[in-house]
N, C-alpha and C positions, 0 to 999 in steps of 0.2 A: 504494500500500500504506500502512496507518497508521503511524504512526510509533513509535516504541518505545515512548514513554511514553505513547503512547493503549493499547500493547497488556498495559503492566503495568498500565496501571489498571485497566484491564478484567478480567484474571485476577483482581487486589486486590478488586475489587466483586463480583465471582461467588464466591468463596471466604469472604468479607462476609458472602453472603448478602443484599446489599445493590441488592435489583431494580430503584428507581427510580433509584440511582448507574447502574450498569450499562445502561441504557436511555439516560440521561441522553450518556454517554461513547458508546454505539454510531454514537449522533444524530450528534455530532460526527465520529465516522469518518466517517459520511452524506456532510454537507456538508464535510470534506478530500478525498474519492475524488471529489466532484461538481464541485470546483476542480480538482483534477486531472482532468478530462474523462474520468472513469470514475462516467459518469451511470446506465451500469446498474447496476451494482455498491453505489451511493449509492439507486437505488431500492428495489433486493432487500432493502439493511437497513433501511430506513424501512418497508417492510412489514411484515418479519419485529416491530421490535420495536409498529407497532400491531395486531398479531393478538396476539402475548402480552398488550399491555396491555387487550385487548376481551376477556381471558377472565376468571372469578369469582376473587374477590379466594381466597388460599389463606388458610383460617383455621388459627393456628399453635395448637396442644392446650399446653395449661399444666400445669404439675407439678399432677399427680393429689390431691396434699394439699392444695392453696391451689385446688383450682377454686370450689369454692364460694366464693371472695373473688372471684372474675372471674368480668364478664357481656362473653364476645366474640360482637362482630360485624361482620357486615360493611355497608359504606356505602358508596351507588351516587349522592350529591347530589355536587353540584358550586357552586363560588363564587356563580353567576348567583342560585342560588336562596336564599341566604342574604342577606333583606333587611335591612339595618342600613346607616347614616349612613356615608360615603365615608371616614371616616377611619379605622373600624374595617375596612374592605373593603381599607385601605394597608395595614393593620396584617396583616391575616390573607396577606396579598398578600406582605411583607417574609419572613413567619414562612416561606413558602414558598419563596419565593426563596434566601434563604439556607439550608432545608436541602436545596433542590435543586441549591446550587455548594458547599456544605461542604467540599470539598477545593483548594476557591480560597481559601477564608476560613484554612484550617489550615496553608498556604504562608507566609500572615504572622502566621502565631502567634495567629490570633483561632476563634472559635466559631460557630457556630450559636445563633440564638435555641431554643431547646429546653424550657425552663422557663418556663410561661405561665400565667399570674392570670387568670380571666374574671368579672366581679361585676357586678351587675347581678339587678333583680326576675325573678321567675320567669316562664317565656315569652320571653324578650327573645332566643334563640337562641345562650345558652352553648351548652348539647351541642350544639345541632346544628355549631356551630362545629366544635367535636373531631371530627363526623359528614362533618365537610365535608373538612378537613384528613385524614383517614383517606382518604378517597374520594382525594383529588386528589395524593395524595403517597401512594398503592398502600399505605398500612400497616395491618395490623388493629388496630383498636379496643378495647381492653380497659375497662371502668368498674369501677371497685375500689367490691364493696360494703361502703359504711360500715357498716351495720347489719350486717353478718355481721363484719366486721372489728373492730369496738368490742364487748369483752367484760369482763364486771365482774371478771374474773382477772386478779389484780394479775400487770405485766408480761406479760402474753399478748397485749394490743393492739400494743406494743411490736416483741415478739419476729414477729408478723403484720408486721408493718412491718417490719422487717427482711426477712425473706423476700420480700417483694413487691417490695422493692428489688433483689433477688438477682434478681430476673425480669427487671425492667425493665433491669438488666445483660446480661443473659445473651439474651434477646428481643427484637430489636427492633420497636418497636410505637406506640401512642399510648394512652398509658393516662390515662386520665381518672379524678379525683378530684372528685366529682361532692358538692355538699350537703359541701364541705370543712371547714366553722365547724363540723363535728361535732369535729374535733380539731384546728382551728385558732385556737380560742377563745382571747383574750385571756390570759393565764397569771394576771394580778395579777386576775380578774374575782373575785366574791364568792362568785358560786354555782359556783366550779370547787375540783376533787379534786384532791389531789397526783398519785392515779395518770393524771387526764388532763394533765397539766402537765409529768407525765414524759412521755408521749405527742407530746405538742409537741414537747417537746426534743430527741426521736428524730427526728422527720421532720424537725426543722432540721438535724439533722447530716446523715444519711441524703439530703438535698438538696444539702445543699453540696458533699457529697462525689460526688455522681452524675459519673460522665465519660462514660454510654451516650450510644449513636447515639440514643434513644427520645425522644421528646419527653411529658415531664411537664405535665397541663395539670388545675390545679385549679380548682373554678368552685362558687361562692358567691351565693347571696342577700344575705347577714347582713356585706356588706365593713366596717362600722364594728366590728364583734367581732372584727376578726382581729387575732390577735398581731402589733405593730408591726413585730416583728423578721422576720417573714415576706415582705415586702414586697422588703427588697435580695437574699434567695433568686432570686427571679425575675427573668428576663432582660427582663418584658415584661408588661405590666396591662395587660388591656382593659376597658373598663368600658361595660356596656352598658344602655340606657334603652329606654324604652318609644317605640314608634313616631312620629312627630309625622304631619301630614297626608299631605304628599308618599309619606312610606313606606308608608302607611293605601293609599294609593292603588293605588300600585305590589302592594300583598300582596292586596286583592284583585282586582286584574286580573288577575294572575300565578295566582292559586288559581282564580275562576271558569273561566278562559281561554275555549275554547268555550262554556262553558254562560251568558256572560255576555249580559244580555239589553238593552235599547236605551235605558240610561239612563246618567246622567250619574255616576260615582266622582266628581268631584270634591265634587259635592254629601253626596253619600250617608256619605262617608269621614269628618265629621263624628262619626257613629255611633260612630266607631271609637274616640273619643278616648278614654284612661284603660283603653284596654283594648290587652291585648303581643299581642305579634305571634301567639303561638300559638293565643290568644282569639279571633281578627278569624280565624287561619286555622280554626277549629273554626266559627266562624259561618257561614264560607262552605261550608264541608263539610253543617253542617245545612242552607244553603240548598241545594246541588245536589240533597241525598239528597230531599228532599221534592218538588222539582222531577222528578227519575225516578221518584218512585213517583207521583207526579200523573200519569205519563205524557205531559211534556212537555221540552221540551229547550231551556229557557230559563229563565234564574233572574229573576225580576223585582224592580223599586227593593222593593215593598211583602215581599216574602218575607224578602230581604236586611236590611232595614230591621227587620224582627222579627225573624231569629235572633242579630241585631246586639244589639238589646236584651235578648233572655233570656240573652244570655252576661253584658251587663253587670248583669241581675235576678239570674244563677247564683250568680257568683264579685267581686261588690262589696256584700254584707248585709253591715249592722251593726243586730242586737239584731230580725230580723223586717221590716227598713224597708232597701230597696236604697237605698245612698249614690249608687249611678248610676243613678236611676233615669230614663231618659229625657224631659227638658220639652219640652211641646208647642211651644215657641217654638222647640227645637235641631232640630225635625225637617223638615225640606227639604219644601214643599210642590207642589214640581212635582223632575221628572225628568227 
């Protein structure tokens, strides 16, 4: 039988509302009834909790008044598919870990990582990070819209932000602050308003003061504009870059999978250079779909090699002339 303090935790995290605690504590009954050689009783709950966890994530409905500031969703990726440098894969790995034992950590008076910084150019897999973390720790996804959220009524951005705090209390979730430098801007900058400087000042307090279960994660292009003071807010900076070969590699193997045809990625992954991760995966996407409607089911070096190129003709112009514009010398002559 479990022990007593397996079975107040478990009342404590159902009444929480706190599904992956609860899951997390079952486990552990599992394997004490499986040391005590009650190996059936240790299987029935290992089933019971991965049939709950194989069904659709439950999407939590938001106060009626602030829905238009939240886009919820739900997310089915998982760590594997989030490709980025190993040290950002510890990072995202730790952020887990620890709110997966959170009640080991609060025995000796410490916390959960919860408050997390993503920066890094556009493409480089902020959100999907937040996409991933929502997936693998069962919580839904809220992205707070800044543009619906930033309004030219003095104090009403503000008082928005206060309220969305009251959520992030009151809900547990992951709520994303997505395009953050909209009200994380520098306060002494020259082109900035008193009312967005009060702005700031609110979501510094409003942070500091946060004690939910939620994990706050804001995520940025523009990291040299953020207010300096914003930085000790956060339990945790990730900073993310653009793909280098090895990763080039790995995203498109991972993205063509089947459809990959009998040539060489190491060569080809070149293409990739200067172009994020999102870019390389939209190229591959353009090579498959042309490859199906060609009626074939193999993507080849020469298809790959061209929609590699029009991403980098699409999204690197300067003034009518692509800055990346592919030279004959960068391009792989055999395959």
């Amino acid at each position: 039988m479990a022990t007593a303090e397996q079975l107040k935790s478990l009342i404590r995290s159902h009444f929480d509302e706190d599904a992956e605690r609860f899951s997390t504590l079952a486990l552990q009954v599992a394997a004490y009834e499986a040391k005590q050689g009650h190996r059936g009783v240790a299987h029935e709950i290992r089933t019971l909790i991965e049939k709950a966890r194989s069904r659709p994530l439950k999407i939590i409905s938001l106060n009626r008044d602030l829905e238009d500031l939240f886009l919820t969703s739900e997310s089915n990726g998982s760590l594997s598919d989030l490709i980025v440098p190993e040290i950002l894969q510890e990072s995202i790995q730790r952020i887990m870990r620890e709110y997966r034992q959170q009640d080991k950590l609060k025995k000796h008076g410490l916390v959960n990582r919860r408050k997390i910084l993503l920066t890094g150019p556009p493409g480089t897999g902020k959100t999907m990070t937040a996409a991933v973390l929502s997936s693998e720790l069962h919580l839904p996804l809220h992205t707070i819209l800044m543009d619906k959220m930033v309004t030219k009524f003095m104090g009403e951005t503000s008082a928005k932000l206060r309220q969305i705090f009251d959520i992030i209390q009151s809900r547990k979730g992951i709520y994303l602050f997505d395009e953050f430098d909209a009200i994380g801007a520098e306060r002494s900058m020259d082109n900035d308003v008193g009312e967005m400087r009060r702005v700031l000042n609110s979501f510094l307090q409003f942070i500091e003061r946060d004690t939910s279960d939620s994990l706050i994660i804001a995520a940025t292009n523009n990291r040299q504009i953020l207010d300096q003071a914003l930085f000790r807010r956060f339990d945790d900076i990730l900073h993310y870059h653009l793909p280098g070969s090895a990763q080039i590699q790995h995203l498109i193997k991972n993205r063509l999978g089947t459809f990959k045809g009998s040539f060489s990625v190491d060569k080809i992954a070149q293409l990739g250079k200067s172009l994020s991760h999102a870019e390389i995966t939209q190229a591959c996407d353009d090579a498959i779909k042309e490859t199906i409607l060609a009626d074939k089911n193999k993507v080849t070096a020469k298809l790959l090699q061209q929609t590699l190129s029009n991403r980098k003709a699409a999204y690197h112009q300067d003034g009518g002339n692509t800055q990346c514009q592919t030279n004959k010398n960068d391009i792989p002559t055999s395959f």
